[in-house]
ZADO-1210 file (C-alpha; in nm, 4 decimals, padded with zeros to 6 digits):
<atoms>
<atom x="05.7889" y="06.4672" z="07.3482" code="UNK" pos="1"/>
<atom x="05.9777" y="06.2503" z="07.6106" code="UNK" pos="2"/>
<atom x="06.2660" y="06.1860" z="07.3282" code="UNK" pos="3"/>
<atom x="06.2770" y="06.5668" z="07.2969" code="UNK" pos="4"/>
<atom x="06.3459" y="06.5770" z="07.6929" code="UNK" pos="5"/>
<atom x="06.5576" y="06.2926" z="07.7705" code="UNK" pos="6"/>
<atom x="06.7788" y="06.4788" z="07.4469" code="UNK" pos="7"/>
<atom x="06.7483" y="06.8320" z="07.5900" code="UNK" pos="8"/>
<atom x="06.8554" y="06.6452" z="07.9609" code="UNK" pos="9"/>
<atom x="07.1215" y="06.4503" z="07.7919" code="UNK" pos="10"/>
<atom x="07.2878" y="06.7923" z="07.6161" code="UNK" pos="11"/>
<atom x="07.2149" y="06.9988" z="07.9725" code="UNK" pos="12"/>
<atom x="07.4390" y="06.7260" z="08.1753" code="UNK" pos="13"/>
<atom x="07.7067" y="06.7149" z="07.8645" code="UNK" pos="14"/>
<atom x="07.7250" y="07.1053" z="07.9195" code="UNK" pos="15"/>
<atom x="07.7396" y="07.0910" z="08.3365" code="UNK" pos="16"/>
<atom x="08.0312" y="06.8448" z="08.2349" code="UNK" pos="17"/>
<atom x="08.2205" y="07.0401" z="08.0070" code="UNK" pos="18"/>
<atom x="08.1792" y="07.3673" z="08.2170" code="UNK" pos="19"/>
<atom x="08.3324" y="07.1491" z="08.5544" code="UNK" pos="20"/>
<atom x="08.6611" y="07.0886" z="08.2782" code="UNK" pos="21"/>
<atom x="08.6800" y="07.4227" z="08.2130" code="UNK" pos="22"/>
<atom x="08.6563" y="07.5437" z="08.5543" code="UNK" pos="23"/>
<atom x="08.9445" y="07.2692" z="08.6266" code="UNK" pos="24"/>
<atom x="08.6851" y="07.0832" z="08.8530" code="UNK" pos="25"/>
<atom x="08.6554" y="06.6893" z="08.8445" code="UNK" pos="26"/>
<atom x="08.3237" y="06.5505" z="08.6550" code="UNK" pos="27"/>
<atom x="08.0518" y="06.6557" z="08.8512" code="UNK" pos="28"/>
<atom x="07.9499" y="06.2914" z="09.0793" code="UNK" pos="29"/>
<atom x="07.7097" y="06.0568" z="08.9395" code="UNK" pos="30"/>
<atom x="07.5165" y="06.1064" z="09.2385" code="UNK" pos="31"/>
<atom x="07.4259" y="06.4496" z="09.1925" code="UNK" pos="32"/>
<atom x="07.3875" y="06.3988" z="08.8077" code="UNK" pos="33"/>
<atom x="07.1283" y="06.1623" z="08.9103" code="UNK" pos="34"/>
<atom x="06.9670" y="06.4212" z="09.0972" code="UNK" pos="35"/>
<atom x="06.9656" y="06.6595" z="08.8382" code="UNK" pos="36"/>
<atom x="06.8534" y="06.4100" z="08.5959" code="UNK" pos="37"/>
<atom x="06.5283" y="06.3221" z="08.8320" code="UNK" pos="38"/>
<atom x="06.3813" y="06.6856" z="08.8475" code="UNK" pos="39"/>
<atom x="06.1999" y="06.7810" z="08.5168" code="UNK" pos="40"/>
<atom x="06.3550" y="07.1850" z="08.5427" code="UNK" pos="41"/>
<atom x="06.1018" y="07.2510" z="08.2887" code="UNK" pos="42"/>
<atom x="05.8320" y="07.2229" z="08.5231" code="UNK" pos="43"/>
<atom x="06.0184" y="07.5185" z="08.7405" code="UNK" pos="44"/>
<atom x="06.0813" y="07.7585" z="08.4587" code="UNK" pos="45"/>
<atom x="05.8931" y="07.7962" z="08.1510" code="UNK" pos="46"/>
<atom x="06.1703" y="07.9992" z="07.9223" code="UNK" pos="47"/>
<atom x="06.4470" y="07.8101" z="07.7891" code="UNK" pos="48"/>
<atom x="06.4599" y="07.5880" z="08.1257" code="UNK" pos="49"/>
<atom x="06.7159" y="07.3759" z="07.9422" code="UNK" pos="50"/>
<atom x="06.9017" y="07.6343" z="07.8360" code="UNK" pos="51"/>
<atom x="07.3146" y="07.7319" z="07.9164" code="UNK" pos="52"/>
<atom x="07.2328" y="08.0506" z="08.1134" code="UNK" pos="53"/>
<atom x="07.0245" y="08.1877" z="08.3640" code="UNK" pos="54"/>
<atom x="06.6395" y="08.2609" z="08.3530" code="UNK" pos="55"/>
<atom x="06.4461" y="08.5895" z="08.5034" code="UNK" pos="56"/>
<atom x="06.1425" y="08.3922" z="08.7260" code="UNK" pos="57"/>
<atom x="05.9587" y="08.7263" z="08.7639" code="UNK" pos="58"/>
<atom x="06.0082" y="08.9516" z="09.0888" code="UNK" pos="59"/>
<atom x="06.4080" y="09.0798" z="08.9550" code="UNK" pos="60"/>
<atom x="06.4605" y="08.7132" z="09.0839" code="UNK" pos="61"/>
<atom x="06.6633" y="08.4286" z="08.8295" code="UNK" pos="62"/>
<atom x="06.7112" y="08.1132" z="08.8427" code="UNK" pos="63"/>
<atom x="07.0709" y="07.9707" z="08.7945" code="UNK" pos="64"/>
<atom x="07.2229" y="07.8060" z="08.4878" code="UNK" pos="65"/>
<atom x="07.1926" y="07.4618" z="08.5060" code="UNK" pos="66"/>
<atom x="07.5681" y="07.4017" z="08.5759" code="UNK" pos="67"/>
<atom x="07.5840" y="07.6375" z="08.8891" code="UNK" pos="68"/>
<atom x="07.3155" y="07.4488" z="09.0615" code="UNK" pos="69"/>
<atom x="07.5028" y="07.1151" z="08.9926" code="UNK" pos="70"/>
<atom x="07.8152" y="07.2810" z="09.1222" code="UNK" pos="71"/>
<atom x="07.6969" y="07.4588" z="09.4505" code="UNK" pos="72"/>
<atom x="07.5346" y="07.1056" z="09.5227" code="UNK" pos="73"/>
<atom x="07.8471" y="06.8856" z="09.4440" code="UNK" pos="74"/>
<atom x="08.0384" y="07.1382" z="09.6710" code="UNK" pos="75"/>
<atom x="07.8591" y="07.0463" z="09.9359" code="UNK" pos="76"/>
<atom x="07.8972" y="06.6663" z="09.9558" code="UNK" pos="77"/>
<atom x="07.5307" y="06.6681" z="10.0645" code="UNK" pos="78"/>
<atom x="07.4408" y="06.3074" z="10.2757" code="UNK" pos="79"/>
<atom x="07.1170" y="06.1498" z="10.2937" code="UNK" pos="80"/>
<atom x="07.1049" y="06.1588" z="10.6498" code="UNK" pos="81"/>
<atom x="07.1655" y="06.5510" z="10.5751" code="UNK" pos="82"/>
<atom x="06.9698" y="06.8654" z="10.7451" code="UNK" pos="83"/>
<atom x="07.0028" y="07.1128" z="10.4411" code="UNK" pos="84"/>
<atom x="06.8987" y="07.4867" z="10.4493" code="UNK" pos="85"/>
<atom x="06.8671" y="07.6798" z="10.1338" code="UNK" pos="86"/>
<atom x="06.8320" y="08.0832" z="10.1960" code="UNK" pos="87"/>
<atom x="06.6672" y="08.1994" z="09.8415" code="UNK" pos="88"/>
<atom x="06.4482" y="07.9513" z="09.7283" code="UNK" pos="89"/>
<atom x="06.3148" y="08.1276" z="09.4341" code="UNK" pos="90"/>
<atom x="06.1656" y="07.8593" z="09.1596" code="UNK" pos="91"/>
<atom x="06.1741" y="07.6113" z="09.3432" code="UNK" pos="92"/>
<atom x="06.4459" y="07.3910" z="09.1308" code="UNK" pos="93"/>
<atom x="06.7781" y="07.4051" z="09.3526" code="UNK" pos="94"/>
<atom x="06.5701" y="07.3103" z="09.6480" code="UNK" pos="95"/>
<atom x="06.3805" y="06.9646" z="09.4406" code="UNK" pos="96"/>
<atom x="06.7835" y="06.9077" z="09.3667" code="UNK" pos="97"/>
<atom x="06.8853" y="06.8788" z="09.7230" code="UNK" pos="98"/>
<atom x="06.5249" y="06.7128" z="09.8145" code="UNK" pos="99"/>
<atom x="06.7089" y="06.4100" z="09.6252" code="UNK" pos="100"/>
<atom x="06.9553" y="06.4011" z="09.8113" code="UNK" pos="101"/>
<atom x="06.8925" y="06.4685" z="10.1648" code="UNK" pos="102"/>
<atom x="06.6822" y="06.3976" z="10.4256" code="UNK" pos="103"/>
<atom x="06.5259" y="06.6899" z="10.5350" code="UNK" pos="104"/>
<atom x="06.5288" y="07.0641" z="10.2814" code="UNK" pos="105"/>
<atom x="06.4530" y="07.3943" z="10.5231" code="UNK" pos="106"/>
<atom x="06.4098" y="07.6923" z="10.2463" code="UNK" pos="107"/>
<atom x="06.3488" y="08.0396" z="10.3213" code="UNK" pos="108"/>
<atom x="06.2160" y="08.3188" z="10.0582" code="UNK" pos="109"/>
<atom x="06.1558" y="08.6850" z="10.1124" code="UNK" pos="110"/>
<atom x="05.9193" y="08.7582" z="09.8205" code="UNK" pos="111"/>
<atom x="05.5656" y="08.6667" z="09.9600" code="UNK" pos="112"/>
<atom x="05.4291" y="08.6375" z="09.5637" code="UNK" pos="113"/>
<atom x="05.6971" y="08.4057" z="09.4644" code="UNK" pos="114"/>
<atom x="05.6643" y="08.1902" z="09.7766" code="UNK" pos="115"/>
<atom x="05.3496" y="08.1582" z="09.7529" code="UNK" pos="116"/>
<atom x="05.3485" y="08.0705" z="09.3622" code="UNK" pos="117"/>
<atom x="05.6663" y="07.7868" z="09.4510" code="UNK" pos="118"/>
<atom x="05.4656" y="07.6534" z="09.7383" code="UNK" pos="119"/>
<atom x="05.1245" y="07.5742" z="09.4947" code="UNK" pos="120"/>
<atom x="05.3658" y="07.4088" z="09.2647" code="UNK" pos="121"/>
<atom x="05.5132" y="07.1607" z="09.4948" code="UNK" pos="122"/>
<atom x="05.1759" y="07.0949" z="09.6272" code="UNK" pos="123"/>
<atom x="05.0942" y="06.9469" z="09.2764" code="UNK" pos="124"/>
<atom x="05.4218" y="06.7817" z="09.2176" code="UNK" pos="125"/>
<atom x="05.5094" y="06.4685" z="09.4089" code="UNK" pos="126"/>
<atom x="05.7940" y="06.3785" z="09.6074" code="UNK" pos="127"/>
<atom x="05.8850" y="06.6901" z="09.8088" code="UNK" pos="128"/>
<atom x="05.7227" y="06.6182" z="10.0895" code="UNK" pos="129"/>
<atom x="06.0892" y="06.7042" z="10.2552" code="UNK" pos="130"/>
<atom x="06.0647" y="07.0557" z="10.1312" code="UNK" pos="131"/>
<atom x="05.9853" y="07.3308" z="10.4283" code="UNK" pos="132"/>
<atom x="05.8907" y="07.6688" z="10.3450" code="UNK" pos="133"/>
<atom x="05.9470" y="07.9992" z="10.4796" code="UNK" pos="134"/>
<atom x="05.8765" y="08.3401" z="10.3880" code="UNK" pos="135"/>
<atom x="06.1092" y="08.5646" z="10.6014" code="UNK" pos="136"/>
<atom x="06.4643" y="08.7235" z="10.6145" code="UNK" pos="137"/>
<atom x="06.6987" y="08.5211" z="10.4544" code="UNK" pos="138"/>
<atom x="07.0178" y="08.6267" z="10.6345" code="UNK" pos="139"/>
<atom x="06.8468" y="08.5314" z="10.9457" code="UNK" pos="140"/>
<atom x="06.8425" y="08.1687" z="10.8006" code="UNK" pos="141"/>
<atom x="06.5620" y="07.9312" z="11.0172" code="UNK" pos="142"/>
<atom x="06.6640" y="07.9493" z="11.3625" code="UNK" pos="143"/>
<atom x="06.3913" y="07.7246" z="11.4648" code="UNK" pos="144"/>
<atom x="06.5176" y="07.4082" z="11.3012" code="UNK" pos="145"/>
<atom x="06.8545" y="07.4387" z="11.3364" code="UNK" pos="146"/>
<atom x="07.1515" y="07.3151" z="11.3305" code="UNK" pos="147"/>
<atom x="07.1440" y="07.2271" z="11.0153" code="UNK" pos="148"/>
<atom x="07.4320" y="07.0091" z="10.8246" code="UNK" pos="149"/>
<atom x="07.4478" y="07.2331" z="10.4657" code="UNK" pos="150"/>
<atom x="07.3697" y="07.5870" z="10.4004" code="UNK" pos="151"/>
<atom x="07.3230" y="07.6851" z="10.0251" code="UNK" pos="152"/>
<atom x="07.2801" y="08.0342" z="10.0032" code="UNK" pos="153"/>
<atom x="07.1718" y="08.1761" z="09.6119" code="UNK" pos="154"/>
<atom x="07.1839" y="08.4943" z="09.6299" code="UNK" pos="155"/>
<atom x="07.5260" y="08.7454" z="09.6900" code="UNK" pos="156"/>
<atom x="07.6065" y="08.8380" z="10.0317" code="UNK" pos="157"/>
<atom x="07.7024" y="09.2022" z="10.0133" code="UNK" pos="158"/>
<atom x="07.9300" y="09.1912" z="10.2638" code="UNK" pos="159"/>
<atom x="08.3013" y="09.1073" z="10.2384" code="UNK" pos="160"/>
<atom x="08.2153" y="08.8206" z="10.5088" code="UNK" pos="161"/>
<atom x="07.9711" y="08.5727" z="10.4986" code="UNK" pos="162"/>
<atom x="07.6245" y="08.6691" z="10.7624" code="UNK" pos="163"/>
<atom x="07.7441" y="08.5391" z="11.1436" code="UNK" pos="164"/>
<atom x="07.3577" y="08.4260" z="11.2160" code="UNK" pos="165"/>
<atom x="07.4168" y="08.1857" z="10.9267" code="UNK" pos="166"/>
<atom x="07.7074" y="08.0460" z="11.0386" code="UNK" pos="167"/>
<atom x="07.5755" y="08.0388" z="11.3855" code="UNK" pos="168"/>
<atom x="07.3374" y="07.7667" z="11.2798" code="UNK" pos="169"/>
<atom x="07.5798" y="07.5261" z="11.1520" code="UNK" pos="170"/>
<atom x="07.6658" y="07.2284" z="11.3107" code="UNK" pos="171"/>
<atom x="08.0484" y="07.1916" z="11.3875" code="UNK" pos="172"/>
<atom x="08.2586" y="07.1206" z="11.0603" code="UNK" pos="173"/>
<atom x="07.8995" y="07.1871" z="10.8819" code="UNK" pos="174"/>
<atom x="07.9683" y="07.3543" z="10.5457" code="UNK" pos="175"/>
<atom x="07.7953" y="07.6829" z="10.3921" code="UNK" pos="176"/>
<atom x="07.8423" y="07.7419" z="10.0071" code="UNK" pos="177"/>
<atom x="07.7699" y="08.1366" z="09.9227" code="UNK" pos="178"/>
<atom x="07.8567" y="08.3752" z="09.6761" code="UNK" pos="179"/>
<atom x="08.0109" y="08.7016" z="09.8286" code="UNK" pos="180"/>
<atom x="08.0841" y="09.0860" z="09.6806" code="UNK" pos="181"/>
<atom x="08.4873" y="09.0799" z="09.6803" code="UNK" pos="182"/>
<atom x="08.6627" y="09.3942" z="09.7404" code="UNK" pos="183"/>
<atom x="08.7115" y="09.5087" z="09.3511" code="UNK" pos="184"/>
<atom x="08.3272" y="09.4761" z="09.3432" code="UNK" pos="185"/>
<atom x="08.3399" y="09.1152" z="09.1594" code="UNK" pos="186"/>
<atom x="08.1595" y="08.8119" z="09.3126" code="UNK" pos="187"/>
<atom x="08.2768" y="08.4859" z="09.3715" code="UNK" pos="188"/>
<atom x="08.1546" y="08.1566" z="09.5171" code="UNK" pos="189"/>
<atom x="08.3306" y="08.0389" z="09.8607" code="UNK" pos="190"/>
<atom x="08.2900" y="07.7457" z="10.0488" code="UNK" pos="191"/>
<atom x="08.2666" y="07.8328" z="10.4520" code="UNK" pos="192"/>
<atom x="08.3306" y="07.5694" z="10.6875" code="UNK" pos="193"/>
<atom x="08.2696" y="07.6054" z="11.0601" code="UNK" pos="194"/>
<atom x="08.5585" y="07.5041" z="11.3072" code="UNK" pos="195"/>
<atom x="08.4389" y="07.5727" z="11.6381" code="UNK" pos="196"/>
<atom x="08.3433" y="07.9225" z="11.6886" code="UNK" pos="197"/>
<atom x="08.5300" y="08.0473" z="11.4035" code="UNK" pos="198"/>
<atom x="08.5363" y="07.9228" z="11.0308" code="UNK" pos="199"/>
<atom x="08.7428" y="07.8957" z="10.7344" code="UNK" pos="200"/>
<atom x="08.6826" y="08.0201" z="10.3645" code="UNK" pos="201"/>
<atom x="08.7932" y="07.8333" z="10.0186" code="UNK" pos="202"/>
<atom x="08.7621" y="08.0640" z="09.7484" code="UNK" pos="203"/>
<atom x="08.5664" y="07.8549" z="09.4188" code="UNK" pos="204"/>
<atom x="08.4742" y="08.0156" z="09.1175" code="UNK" pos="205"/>
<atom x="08.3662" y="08.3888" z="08.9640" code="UNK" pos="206"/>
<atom x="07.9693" y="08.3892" z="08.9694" code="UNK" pos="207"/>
<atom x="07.6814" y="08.6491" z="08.9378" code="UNK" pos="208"/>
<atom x="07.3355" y="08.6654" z="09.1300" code="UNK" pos="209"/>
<atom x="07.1231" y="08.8932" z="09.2514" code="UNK" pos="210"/>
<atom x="07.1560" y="09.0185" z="09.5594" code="UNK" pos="211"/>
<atom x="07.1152" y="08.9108" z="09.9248" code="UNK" pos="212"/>
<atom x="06.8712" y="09.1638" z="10.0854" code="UNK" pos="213"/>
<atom x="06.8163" y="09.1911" z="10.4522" code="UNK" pos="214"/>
<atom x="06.5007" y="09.3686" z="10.4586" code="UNK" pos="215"/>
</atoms>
């Protein structure tokens, strides 16, 4: 079984690769390869968790393909001294990604059931002791623990401009990484970074996710 794994791992990071190339990124680092390597996915979604695409997790919530999660976290250039909040936290797997990477993970999720059912699985993992739960509002981010370093936000803002409380809770030159509704209705990924009180926007890469709610 563990020479089935380490060759399903080895043909996941081969495919983050190539996608990076075609997306006319650099390799994706070592260090967050690492990091991807180090969290068994399969223990955060059952179906195809190896797999080149993204996976329903119950609730009209999915989790990303494997290569989006290694991009929004290379994006980022996520320290270890790092304060990271993730709005969406969903399975579970983006947020053990950052855990191995930064010091401190804040995560918020708005679906009560799938909180919950996250939360019992860390508590029988080990090694997220970093990870902080919340089940609120994501667009009102964690107000109590900011400012944080890194914002990671999976799920589409449906706004043509990113939510201000988010941005409010960034430290100065702090970076958010988002995917927003464009005009013609198509969704791309952006990378926001604050610059006193206003902030700048670098368009990435074409994505899909479900929506960001504010209810």
């Amino acid at each position: 079984m563990k020479i089935l794994h380490d060759q399903q791992v080895d043909e996941m990071v081969k495919t983050i690769q190539n996608h990076a190339t075609l997306h006319g990124h650099k390799p994706i680092s070592p260090r967050v390869i690492r990091a991807i390597r180090q969290v068994q996915r399969h223990k955060f979604v059952e179906i195809s968790p190896y797999g080149d695409h993204p996976v329903s997790i119950g609730y009209s919530q999915t989790i990303s393909q494997p290569f989006i999660v290694a991009y929004m976290t290379e994006m980022l250039e996520i320290q270890p001294s790092h304060k990271v909040l993730e709005i969406g936290m969903g399975s579970g797997y983006q947020a053990a990604v950052l855990s191995e990477l930064a010091h401190e993970i804040y995560t918020v999720e708005r679906i009560p059931e799938l909180a919950q059912r996250t939360k019992q699985l860390f508590e029988t993992l080990e090694d997220y002791e970093s990870i902080k739960i919340k089940i609120g509002n994501g667009i009102e981010g964690w107000k109590e623990h900011a400012p944080y370093d890194r914002i990671i936000v999976t799920a589409t803002a449906q706004e043509l401009v990113p939510p201000q409380l988010l941005i409010d809770q960034l430290i100065e030159g702090g970076k958010m990484i988002m995917p927003i509704r464009k005009s013609a209705g198509n969704e791309e990924l952006v990378l926001i970074t604050k610059t006193g009180k206003t902030y700048t926007i670098k368009s990435l890469i074409g994505v899909r996710f479900v929506p960001l709610v504010s209810d």
